[in-house]
C-alpha positions as a Markdown table, in Angstrom:
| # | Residue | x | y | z |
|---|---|---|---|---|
| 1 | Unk | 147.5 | 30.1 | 23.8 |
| 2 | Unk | 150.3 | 31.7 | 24.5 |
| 3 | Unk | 149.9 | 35.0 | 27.0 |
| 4 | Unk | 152.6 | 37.9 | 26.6 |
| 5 | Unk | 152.4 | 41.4 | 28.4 |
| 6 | Unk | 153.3 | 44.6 | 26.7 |
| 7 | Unk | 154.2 | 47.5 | 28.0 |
| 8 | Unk | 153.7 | 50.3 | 25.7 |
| 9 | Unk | 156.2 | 53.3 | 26.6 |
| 10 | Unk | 156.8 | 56.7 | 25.2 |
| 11 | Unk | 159.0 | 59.4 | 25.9 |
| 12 | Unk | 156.8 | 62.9 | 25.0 |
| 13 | Unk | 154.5 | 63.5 | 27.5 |
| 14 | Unk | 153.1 | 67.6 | 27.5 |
| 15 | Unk | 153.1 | 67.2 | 31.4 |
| 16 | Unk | 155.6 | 64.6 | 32.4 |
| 17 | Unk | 158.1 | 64.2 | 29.4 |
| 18 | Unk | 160.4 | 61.3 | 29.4 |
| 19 | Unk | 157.7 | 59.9 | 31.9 |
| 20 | Unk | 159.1 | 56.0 | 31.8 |
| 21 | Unk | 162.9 | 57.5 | 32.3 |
| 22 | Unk | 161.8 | 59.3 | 35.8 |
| 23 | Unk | 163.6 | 58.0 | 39.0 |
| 24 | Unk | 161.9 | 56.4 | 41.7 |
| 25 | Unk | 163.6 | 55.4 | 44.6 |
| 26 | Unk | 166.6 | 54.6 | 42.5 |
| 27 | Unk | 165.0 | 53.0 | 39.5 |
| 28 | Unk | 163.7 | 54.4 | 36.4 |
| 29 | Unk | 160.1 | 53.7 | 36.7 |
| 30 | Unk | 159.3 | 51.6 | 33.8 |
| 31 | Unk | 162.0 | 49.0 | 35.4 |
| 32 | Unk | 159.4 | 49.4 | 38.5 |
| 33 | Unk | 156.6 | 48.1 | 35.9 |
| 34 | Unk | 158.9 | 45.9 | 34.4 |
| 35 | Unk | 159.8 | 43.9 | 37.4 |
| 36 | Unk | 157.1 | 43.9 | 39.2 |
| 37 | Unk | 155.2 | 42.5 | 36.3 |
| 38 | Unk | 157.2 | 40.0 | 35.7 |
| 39 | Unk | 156.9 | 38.5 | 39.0 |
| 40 | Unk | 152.6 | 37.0 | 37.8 |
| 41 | Unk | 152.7 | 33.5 | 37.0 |
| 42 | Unk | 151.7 | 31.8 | 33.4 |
| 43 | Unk | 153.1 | 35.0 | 31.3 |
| 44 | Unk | 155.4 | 33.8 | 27.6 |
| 45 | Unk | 157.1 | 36.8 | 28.0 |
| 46 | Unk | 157.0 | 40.2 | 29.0 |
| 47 | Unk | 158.2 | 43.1 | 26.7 |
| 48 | Unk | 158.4 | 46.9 | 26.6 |
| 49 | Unk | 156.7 | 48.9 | 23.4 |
| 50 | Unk | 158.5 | 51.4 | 22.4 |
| 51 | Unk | 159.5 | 54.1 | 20.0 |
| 52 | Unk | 162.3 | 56.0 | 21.6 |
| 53 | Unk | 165.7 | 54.4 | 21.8 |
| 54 | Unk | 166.5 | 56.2 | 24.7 |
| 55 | Unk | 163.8 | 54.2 | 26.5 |
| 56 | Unk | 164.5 | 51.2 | 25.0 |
| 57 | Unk | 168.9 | 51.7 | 26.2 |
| 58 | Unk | 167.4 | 51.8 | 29.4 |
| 59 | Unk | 165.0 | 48.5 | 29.2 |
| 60 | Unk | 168.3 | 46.5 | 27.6 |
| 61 | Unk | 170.3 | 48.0 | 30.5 |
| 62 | Unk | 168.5 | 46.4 | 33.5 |
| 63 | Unk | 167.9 | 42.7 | 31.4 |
| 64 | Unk | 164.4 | 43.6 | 29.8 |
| 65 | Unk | 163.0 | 42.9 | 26.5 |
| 66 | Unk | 162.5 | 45.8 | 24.2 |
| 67 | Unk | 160.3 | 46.0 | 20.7 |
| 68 | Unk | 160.5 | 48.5 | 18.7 |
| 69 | Unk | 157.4 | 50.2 | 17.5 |
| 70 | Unk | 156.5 | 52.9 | 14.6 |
| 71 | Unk | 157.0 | 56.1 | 15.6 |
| 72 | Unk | 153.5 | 56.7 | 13.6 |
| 73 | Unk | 151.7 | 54.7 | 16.2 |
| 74 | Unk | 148.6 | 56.9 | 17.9 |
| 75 | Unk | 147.8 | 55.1 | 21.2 |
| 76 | Unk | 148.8 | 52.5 | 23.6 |
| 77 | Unk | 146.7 | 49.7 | 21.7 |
| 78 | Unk | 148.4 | 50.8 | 18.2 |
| 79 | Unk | 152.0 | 50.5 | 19.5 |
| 80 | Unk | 150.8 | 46.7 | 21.1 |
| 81 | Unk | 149.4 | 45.9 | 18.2 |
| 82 | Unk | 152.7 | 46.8 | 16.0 |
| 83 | Unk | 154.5 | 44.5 | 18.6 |
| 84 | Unk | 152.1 | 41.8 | 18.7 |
| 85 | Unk | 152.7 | 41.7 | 14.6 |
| 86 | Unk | 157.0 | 41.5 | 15.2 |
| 87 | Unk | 156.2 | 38.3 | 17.6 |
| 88 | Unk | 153.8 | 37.0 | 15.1 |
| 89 | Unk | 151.3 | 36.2 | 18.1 |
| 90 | Unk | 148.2 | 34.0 | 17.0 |
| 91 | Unk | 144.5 | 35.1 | 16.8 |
| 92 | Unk | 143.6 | 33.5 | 20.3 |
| 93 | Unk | 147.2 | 34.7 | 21.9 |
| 94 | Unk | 146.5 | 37.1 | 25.2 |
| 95 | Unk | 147.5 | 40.1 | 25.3 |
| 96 | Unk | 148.4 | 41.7 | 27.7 |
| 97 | Unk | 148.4 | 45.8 | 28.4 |
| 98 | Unk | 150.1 | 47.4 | 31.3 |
| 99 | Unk | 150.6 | 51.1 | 31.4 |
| 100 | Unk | 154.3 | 51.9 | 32.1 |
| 101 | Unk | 153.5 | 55.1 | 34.3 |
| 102 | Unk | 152.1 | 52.0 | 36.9 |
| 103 | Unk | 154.9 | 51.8 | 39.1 |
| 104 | Unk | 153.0 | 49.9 | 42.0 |
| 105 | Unk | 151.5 | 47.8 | 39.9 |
| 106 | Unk | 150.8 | 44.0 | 41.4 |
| 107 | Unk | 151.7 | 40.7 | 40.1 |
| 108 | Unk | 148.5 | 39.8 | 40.9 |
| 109 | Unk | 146.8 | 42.0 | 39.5 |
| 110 | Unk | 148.1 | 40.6 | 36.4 |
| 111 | Unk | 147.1 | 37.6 | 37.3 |
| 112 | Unk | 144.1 | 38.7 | 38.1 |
| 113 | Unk | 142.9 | 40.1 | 34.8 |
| 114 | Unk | 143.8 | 37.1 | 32.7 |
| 115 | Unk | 142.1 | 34.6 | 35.6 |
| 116 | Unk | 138.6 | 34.7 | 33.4 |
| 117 | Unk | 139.9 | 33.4 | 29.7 |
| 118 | Unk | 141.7 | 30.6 | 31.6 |
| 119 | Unk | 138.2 | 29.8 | 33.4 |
| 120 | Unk | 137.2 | 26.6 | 32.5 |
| 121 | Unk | 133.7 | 27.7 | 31.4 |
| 122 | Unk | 135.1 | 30.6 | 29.4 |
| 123 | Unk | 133.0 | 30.4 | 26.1 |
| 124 | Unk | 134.5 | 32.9 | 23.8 |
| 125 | Unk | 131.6 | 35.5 | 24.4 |
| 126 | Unk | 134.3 | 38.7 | 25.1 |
| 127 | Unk | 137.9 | 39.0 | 24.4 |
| 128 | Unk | 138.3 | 41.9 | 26.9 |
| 129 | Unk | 139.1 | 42.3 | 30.2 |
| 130 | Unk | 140.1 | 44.8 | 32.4 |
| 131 | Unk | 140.1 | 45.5 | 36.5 |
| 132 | Unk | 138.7 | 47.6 | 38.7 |
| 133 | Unk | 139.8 | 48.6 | 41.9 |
| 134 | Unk | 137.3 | 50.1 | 45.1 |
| 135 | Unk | 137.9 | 53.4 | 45.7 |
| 136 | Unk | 139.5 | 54.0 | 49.4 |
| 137 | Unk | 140.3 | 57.7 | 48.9 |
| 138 | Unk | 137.1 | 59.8 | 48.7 |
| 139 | Unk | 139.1 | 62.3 | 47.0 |
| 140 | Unk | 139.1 | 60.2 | 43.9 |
| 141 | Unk | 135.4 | 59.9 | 43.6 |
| 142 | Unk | 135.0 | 63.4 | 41.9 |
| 143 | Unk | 138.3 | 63.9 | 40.7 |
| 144 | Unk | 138.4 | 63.2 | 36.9 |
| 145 | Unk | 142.0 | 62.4 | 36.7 |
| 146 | Unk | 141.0 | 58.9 | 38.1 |
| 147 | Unk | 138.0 | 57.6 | 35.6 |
| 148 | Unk | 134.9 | 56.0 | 37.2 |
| 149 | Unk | 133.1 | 52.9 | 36.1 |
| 150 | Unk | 130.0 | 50.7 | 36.7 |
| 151 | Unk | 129.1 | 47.6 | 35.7 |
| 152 | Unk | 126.2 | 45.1 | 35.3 |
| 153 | Unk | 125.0 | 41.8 | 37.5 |
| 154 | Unk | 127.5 | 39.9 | 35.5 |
| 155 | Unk | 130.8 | 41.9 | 35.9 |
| 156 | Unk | 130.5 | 43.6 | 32.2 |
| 157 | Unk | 131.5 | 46.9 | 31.7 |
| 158 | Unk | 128.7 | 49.3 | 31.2 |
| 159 | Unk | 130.1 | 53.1 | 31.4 |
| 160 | Unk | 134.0 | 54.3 | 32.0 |
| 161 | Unk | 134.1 | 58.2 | 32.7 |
| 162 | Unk | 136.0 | 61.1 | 34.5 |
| 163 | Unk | 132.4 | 62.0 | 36.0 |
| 164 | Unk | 131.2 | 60.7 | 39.3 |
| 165 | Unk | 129.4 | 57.4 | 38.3 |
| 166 | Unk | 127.0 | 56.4 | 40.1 |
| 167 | Unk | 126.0 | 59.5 | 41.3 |
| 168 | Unk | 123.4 | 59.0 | 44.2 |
| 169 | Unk | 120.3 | 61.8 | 43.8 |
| 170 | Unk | 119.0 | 61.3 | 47.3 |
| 171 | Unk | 121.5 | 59.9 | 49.2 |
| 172 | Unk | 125.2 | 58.6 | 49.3 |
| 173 | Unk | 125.6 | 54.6 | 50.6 |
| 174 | Unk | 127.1 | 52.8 | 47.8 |
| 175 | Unk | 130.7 | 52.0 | 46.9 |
| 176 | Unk | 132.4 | 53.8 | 44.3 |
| 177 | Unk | 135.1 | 52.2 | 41.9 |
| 178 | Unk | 137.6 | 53.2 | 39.3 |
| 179 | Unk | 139.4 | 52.0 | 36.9 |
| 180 | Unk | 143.1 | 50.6 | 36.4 |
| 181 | Unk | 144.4 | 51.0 | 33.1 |
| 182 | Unk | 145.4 | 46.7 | 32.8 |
| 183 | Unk | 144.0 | 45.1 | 30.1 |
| 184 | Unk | 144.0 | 41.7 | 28.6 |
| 185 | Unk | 142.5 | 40.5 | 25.3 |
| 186 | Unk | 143.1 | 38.3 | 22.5 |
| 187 | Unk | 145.2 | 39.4 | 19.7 |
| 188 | Unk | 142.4 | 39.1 | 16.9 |
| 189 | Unk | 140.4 | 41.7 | 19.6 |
| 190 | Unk | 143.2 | 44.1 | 19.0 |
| 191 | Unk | 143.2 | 43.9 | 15.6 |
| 192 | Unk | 139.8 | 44.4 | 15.2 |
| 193 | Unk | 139.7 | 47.5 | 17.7 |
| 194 | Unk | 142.5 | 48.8 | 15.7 |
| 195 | Unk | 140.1 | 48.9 | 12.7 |
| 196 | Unk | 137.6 | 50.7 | 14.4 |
| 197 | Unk | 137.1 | 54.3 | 13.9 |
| 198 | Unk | 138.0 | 56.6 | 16.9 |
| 199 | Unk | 133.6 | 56.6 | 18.6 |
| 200 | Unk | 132.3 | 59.5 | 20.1 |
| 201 | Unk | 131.9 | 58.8 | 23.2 |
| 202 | Unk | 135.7 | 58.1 | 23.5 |
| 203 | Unk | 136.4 | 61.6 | 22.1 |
| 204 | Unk | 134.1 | 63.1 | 24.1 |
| 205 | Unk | 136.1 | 61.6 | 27.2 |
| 206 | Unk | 139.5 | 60.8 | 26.4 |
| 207 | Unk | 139.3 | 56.9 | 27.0 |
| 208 | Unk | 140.2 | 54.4 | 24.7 |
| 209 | Unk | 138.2 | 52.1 | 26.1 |
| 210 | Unk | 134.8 | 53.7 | 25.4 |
| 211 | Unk | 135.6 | 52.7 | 22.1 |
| 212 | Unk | 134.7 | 49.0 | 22.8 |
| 213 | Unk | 131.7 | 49.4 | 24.0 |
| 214 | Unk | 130.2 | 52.0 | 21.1 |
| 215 | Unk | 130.9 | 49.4 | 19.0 |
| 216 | Unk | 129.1 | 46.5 | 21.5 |
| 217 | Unk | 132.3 | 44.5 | 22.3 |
| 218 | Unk | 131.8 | 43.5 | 25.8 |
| 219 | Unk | 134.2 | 44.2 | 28.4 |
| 220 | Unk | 134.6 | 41.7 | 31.8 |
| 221 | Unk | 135.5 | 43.9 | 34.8 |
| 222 | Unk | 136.9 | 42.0 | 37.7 |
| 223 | Unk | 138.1 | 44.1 | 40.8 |
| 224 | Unk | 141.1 | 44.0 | 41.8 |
| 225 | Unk | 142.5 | 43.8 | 45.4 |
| 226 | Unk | 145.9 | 45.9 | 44.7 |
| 227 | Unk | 145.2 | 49.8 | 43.9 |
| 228 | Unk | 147.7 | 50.9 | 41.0 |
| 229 | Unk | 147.8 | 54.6 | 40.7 |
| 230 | Unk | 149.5 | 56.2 | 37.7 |
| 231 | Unk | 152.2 | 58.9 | 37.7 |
| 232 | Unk | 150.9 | 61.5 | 35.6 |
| 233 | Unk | 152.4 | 65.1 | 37.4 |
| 234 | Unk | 155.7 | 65.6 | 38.4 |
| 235 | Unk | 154.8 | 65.6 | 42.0 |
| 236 | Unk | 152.9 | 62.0 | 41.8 |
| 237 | Unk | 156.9 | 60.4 | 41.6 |
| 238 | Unk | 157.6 | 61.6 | 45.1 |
| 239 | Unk | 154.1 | 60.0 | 46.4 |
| 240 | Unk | 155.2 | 56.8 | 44.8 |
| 241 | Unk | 158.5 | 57.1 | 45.8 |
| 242 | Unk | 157.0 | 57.5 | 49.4 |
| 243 | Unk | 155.1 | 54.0 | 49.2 |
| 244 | Unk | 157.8 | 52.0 | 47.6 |
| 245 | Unk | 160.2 | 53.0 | 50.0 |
| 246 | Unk | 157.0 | 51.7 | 53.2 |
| 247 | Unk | 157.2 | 48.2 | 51.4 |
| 248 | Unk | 154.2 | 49.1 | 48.4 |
């Protein structure tokens, strides 16, 4: 089984265009994604996903890989799946997806989110995973920018959304978590996602990964130790600038 990140990367973005291209502390920031995930153990490779040949200049330019993608691609999970196809990965090949606006991304965190298919007692029963991260900031708990999720005795995903979840009627003692947008899965799991229709629930709240679970694919959540915020407004590059300069 061979285990290969992606790191699906587009230039138009209606509030951050040429998001990967953006200068932190020096570096464009997918080169911040790119080496910093390249520093996990047991990856095959690790490649950028792209459309844009302005992105992919850049990528060649610091000693990265670069695939090419169709410009016709929808999502993140349609661009990985059009370069999973140009490596000819396997059925049971991992994939994995990092989101190149995740400059502070850890190693192992990576790590982290392939850790249960290499399990020993790993049986086959999901081809999903994904990581969760508790949240510190309160600020984060009702914000919808940063998507909420809960999960069942076993570590499987059972909600993702922008609302606060769970939401305490009577009183407020529990720990609240979010998401970080890491995934892993097998390449025959990305196909078959692929050929899903686009559910409701996903389209009701902008996430992908509702999509999964509407159509009863199970989804292991393990929680991470390393928060990985994304840069999604011009003035998130000067916080992440700020914490890579303090040794993030």
């Amino acid at each position: 089984m061979k285990t290969v990140v992606f790191i699906p990367a587009r230039y138009g973005s209606s509030r951050l265009p040429g998001k990967p291209l953006k200068l932190i502390a020096g570096k464009p920031m997918v080169q911040h994604v790119y080496e910093r995930v390249a520093k996990a153990e047991g990856l095959d490779g690790v490649f950028v996903a792209t459309d844009d040949e302005r992105i992919a200049e850049v990528v060649r330019g610091f000693g990265g890989q670069v695939i090419m993608t169709p410009e016709a691609a929808q999502s993140g999970t349609d661009r990985i799946a059009a370069a999973a196809d140009t490596l000819g990965l396997a059925e049971d090949d991992l994939i994995i997806n990092v989101q190149g606006d995740q400059p502070l991304v850890h190693p192992e965190s990576i790590e982290a989110v392939i850790a249960p298919f290499k399990a020993a007692d790993y049986d086959g029963s999901f081809e999903m995973s994904t990581l969760s991260f508790k949240i510190i900031n309160e600020a984060e708990i009702t914000n919808p920018k940063d998507v909420k999720l809960v999960t069942d005795i076993n570590g499987f995903a059972l909600y993702f959304s922008r609302a606060t979840i769970p939401h305490g009627r009577d009183y407020w003692d529990h720990d609240s978590y979010k998401h970080l947008g890491i995934y892993a899965y097998t390449k025959r799991f990305v196909d078959t996602f692929n050929q899903l229709p686009m559910s409701r629930l996903e389209n009701i709240e902008k996430l992908e990964q509702l999509r999964a679970l509407e159509y009863g694919h199970k989804i292991k959540v393990i929680e991470s130790q390393w928060d990985s915020p994304e840069v999604d407004l011009p003035g998130d590059i000067d916080i992440m600038e700020a914490l890579i300069l303090t040794g993030h």
